[in-house]
N, C-alpha and C positions, 0 to 999 in steps of 0.2 A: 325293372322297378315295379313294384306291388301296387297297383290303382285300387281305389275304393271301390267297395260295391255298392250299389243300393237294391231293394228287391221293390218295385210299383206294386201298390197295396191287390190288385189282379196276381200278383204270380204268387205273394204273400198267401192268397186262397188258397190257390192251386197246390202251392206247397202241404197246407194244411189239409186241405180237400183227400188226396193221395194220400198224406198218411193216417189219415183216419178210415179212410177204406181197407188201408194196407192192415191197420191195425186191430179191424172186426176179426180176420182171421190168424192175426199172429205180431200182438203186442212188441216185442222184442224186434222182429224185421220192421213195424213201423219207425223205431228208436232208429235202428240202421238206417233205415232211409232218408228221415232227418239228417243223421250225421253226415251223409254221403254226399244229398244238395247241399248243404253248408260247404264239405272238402271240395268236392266240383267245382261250385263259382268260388271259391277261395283259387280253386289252382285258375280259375281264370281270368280272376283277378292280377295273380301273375303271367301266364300266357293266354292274354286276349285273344291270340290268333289260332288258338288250338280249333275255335270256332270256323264250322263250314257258310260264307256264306249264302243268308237264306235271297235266293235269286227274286226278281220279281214283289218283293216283299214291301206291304205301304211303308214299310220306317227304312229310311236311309241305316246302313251299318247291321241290322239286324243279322245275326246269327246265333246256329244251332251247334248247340254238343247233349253229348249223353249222358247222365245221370251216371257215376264211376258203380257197378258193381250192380246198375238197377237201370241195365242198356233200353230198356222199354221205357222209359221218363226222359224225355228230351227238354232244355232250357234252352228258351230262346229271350236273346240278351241283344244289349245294343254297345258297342265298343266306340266310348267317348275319348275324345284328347286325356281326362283326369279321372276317369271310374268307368265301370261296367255299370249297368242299367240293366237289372233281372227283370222283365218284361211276361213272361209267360213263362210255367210249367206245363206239359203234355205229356200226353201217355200215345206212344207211335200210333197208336191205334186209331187215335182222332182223324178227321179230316184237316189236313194241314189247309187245304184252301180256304175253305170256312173262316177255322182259325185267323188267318192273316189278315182276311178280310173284315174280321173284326178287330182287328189291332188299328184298324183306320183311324180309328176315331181315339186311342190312348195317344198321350201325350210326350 
């Protein structure tokens, strides 16, 4: 059964952040990239559990998958009884720790 997504106004950036960077050197792979987070949390929308969960992590349920086609963009979502909850986009390249450790305080 297909759960709603929502994406928290942070991954909303993130989303947008990335492909506007993506887009200074090659318009058209920006467009991809949009397309491919949207196909991503759509397929995880149907299988939530494709996601690894992220160990140690402040949000109960928090997990990581890879952006399909664009493996260096990782989303980190949260897998509800009735929707996925898009939470963060990253680039593998970040400090994951950091990162979580500011997810403290999102809701």
């Amino acid at each position: 059964m297909k759960k709603r997504w929502v994406i928290r106004p942070p991954a909303d950036f993130d989303i947008n952040y990335y492909a506007n960077l993506i887009a200074e050197a090659n318009r058209p792979a920006a467009h991809r990239f949009l397309e491919a987070v949207i196909n991503t949390i759509d397929d995880l929308s149907i299988y939530p559990g494709f996601g690894t969960r992220v160990e140690d992590a402040p949000l109960n349920d928090l997990r990581r998958w890879r952006v399909k086609g664009f493996d260096n963009y990782i989303i980190l979502y949260r897998d509800m009884p009735d929707r996925i909850i898009v939470i963060a986009l990253v680039h593998a390249s970040r400090d994951m720790d950091a990162i979580l450790r500011k997810l403290t305080d999102a809701p």
